[in-house]
N, CA, C and O atoms as a Tinker XYZ file with bonds, in Angstrom:
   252  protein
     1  N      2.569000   15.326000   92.286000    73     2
     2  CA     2.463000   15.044000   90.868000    64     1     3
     3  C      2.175000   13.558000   90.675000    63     2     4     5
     4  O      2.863000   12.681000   91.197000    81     3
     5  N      0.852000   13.268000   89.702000    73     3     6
     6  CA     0.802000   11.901000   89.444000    64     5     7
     7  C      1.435000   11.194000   88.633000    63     6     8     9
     8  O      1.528000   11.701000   87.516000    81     7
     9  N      2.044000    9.932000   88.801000    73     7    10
    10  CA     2.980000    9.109000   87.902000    64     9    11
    11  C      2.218000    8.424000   86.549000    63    10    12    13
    12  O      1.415000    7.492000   86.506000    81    11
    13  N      2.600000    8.983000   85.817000    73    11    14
    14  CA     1.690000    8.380000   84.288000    64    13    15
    15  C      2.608000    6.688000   84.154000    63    14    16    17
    16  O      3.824000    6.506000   84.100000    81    15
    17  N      1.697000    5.857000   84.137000    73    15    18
    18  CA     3.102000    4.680000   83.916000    64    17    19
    19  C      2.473000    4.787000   82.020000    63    18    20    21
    20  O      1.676000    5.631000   81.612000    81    19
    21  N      3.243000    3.473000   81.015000    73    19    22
    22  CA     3.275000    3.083000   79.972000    64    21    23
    23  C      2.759000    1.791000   79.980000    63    22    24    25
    24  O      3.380000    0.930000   80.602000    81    23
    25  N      1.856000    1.542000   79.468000    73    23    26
    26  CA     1.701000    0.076000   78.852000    64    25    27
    27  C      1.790000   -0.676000   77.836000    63    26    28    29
    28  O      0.645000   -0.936000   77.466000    81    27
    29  N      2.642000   -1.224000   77.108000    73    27    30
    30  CA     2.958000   -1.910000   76.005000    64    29    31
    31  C      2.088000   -2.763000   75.772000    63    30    32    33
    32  O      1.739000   -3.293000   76.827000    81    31
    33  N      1.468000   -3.228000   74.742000    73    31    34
    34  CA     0.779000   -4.457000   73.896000    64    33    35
    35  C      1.487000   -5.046000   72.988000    63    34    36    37
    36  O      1.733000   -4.364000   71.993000    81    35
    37  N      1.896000   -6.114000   73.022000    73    35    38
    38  CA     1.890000   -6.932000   72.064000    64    37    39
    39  C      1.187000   -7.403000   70.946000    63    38    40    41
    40  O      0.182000   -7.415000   71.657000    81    39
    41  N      0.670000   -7.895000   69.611000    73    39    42
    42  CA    -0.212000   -8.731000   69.647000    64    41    43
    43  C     -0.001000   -8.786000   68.074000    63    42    44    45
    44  O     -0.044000   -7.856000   67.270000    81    43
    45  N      0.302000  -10.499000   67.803000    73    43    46
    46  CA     0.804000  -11.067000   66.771000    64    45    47
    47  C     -0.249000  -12.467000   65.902000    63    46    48    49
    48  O     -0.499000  -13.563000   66.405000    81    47
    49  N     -0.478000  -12.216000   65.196000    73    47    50
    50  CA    -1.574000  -13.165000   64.386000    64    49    51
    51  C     -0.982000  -14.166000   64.500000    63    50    52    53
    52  O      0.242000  -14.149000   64.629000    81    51
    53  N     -1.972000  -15.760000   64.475000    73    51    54
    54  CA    -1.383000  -17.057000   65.066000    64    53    55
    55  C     -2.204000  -17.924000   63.672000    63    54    56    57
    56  O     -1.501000  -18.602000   62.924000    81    55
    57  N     -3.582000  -17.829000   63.453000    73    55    58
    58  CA    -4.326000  -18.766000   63.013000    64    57    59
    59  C     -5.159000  -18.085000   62.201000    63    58    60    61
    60  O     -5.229000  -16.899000   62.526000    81    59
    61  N     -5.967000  -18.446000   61.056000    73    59    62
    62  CA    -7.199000  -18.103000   61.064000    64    61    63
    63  C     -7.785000  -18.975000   60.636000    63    62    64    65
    64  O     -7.170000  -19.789000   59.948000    81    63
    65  N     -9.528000  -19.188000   60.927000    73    63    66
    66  CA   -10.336000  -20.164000   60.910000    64    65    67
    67  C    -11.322000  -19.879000   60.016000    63    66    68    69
    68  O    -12.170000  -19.147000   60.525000    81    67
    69  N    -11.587000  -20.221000   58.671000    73    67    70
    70  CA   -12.911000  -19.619000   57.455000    64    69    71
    71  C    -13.449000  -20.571000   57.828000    63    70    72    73
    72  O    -12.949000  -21.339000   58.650000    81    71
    73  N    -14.638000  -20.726000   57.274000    73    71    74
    74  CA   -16.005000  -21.752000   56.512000    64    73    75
    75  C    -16.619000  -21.578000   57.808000    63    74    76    77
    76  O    -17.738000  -21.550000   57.294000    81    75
    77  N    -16.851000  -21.447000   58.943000    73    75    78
    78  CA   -17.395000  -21.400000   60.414000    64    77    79
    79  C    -18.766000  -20.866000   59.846000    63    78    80    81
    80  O    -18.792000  -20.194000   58.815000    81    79
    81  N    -19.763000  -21.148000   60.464000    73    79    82
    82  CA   -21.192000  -21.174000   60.333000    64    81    83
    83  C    -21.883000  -19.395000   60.803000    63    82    84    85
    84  O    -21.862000  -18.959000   61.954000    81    83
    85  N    -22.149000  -19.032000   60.224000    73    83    86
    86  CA   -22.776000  -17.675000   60.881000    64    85    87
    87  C    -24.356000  -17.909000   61.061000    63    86    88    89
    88  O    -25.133000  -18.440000   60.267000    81    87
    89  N    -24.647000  -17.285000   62.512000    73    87    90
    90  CA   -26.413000  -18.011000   62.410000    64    89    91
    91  C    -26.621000  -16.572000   62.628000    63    90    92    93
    92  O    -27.504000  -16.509000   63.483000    81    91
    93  N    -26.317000  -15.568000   62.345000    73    91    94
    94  CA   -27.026000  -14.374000   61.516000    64    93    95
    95  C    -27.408000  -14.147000   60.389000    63    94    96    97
    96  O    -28.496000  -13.611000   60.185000    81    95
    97  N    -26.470000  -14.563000   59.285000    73    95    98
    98  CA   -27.435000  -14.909000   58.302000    64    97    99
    99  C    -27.105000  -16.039000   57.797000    63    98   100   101
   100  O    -26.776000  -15.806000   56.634000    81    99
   101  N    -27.006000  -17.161000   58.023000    73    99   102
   102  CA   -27.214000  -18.552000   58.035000    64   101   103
   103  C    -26.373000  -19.099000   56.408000    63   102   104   105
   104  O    -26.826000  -19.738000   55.459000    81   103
   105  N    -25.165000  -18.574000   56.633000    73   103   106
   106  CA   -24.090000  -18.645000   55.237000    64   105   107
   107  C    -22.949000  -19.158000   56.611000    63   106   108   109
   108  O    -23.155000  -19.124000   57.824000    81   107
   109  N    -21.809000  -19.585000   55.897000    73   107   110
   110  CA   -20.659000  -20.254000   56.399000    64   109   111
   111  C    -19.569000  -19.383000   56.045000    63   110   112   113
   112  O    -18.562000  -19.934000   55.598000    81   111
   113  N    -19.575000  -17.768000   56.191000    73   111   114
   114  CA   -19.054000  -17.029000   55.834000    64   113   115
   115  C    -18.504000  -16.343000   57.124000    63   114   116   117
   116  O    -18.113000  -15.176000   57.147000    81   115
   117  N    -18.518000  -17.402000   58.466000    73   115   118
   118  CA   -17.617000  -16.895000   59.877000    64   117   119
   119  C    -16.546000  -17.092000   59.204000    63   118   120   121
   120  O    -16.218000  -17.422000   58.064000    81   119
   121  N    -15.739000  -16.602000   60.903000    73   119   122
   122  CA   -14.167000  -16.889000   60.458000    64   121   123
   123  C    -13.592000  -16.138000   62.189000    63   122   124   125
   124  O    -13.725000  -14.983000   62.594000    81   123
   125  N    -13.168000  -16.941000   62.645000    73   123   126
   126  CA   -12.496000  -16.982000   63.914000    64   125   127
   127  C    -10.712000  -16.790000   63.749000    63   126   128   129
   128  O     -9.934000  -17.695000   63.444000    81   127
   129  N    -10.375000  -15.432000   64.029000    73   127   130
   130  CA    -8.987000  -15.451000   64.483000    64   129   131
   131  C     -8.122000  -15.624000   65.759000    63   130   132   133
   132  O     -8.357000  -15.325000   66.929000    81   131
   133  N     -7.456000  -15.981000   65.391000    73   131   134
   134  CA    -6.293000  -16.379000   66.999000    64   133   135
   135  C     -5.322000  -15.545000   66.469000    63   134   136   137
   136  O     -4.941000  -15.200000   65.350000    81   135
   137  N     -4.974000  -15.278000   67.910000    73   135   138
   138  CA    -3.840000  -13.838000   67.936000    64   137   139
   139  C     -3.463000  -14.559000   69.465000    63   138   140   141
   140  O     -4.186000  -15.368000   70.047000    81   139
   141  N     -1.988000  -13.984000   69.999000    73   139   142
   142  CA    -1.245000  -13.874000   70.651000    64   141   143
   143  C     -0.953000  -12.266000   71.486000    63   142   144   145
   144  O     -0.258000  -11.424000   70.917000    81   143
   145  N     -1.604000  -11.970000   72.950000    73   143   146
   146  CA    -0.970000  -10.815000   72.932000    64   145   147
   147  C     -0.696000  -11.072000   74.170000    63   146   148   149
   148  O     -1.277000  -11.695000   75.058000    81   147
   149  N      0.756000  -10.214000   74.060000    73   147   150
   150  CA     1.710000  -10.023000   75.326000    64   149   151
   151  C      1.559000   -8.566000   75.733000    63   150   152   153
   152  O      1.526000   -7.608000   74.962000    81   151
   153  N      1.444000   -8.533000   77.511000    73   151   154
   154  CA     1.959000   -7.338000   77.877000    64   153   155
   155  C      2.723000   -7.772000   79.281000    63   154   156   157
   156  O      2.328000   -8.423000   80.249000    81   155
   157  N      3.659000   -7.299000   79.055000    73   155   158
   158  CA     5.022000   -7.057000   80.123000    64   157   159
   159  C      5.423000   -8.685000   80.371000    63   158   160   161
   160  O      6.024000   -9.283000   79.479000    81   159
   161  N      5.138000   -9.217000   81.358000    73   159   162
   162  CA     5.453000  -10.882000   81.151000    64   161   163
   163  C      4.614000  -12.005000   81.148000    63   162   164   165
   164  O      4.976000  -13.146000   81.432000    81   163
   165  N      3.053000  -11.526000   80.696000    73   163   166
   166  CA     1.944000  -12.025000   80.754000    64   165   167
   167  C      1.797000  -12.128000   79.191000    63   166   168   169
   168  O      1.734000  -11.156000   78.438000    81   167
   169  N      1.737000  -13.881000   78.693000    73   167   170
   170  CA     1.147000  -14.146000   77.086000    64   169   171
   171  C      0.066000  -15.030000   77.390000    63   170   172   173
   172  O      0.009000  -15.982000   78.168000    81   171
   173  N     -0.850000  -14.485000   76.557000    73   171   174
   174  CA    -2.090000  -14.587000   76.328000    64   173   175
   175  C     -2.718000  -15.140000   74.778000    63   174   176   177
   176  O     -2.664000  -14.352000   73.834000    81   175
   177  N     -3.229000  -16.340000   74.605000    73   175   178
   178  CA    -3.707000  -16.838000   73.149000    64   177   179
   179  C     -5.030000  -16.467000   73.863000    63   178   180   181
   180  O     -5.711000  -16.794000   74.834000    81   179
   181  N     -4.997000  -15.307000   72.482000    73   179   182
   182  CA    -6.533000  -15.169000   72.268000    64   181   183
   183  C     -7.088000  -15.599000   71.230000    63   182   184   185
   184  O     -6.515000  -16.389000   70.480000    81   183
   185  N     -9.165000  -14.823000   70.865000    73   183   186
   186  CA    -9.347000  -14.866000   69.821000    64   185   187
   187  C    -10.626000  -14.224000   69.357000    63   186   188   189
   188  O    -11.517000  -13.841000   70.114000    81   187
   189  N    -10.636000  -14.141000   68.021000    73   187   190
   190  CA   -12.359000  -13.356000   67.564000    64   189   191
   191  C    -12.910000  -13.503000   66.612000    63   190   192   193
   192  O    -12.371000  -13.496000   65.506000    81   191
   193  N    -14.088000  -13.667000   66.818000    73   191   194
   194  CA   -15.171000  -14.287000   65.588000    64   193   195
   195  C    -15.529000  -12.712000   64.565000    63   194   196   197
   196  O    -15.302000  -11.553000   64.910000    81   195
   197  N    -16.008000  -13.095000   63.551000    73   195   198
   198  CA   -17.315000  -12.702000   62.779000    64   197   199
   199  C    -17.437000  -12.949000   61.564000    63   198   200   201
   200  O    -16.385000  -13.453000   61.170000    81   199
   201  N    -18.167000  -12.858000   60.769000    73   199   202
   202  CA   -18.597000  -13.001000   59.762000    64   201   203
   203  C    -18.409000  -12.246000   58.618000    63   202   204   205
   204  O    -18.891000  -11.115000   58.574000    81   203
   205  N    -17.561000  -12.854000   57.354000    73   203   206
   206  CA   -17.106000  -12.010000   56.273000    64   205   207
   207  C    -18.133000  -11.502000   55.778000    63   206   208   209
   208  O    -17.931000  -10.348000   55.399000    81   207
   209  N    -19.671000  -12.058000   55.536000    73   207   210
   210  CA   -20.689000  -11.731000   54.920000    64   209   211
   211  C    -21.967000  -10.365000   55.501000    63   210   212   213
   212  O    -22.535000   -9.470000   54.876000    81   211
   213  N    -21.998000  -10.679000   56.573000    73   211   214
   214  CA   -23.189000   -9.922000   57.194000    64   213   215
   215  C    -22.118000   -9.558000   58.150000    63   214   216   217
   216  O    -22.763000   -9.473000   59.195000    81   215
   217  N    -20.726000   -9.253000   58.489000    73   215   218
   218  CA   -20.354000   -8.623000   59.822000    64   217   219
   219  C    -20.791000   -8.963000   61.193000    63   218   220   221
   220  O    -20.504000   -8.389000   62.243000    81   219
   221  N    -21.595000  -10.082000   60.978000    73   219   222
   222  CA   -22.146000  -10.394000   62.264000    64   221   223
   223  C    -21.507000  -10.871000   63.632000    63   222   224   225
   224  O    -20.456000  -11.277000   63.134000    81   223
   225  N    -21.367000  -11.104000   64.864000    73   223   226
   226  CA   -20.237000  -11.466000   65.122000    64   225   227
   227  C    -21.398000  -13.024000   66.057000    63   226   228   229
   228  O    -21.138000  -13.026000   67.260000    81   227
   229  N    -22.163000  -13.829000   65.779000    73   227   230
   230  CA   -22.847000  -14.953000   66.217000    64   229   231
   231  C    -22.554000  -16.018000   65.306000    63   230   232   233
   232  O    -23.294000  -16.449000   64.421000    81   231
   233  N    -21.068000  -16.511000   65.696000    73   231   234
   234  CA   -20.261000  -17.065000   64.351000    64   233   235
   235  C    -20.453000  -18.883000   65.838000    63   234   236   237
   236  O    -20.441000  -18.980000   67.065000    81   235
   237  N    -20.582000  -19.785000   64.771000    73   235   238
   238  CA   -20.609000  -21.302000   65.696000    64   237   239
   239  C    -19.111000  -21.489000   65.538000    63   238   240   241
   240  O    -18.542000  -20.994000   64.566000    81   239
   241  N    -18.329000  -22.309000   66.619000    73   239   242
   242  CA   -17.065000  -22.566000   66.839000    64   241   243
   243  C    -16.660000  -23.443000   65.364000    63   242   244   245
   244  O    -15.770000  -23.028000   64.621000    81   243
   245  N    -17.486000  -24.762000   65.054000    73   243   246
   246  CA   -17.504000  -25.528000   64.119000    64   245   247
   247  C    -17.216000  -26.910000   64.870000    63   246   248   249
   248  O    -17.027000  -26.962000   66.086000    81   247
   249  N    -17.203000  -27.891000   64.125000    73   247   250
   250  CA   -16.955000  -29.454000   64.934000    64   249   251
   251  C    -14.922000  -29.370000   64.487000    63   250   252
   252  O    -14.174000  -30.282000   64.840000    81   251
């Protein structure tokens, strides 16, 4: 019999970043989130772009 294990995720909102440049359709309507996710004793700052306007996800970091 095979052992099914469990994997838990964590993952807790940290930041979010508006006005970021979208060069899909060339509006400042990115927006980069940071999140935090833990599994078992491994934490991890992550993060993810896109664009409130066009959904795009070719969002510039910003200066």
């Amino acid at each position: 019999m095979a052992h099914r294990g469990i994997i838990v995720v964590h993952v807790e909102h940290v930041a979010t970043d508006l006005g970021l440049w979208c060069t899909d359709c060339a509006t400042s309507g990115g927006a980069r989130v940071w999140f935090t996710r833990r599994s078992g004793n491994t934490l991890r700052l992550c993060s993810a772009v896109g664009c409130t306007d066009c959904g795009g996800s070719n969002v510039e970091a910003g200066a």
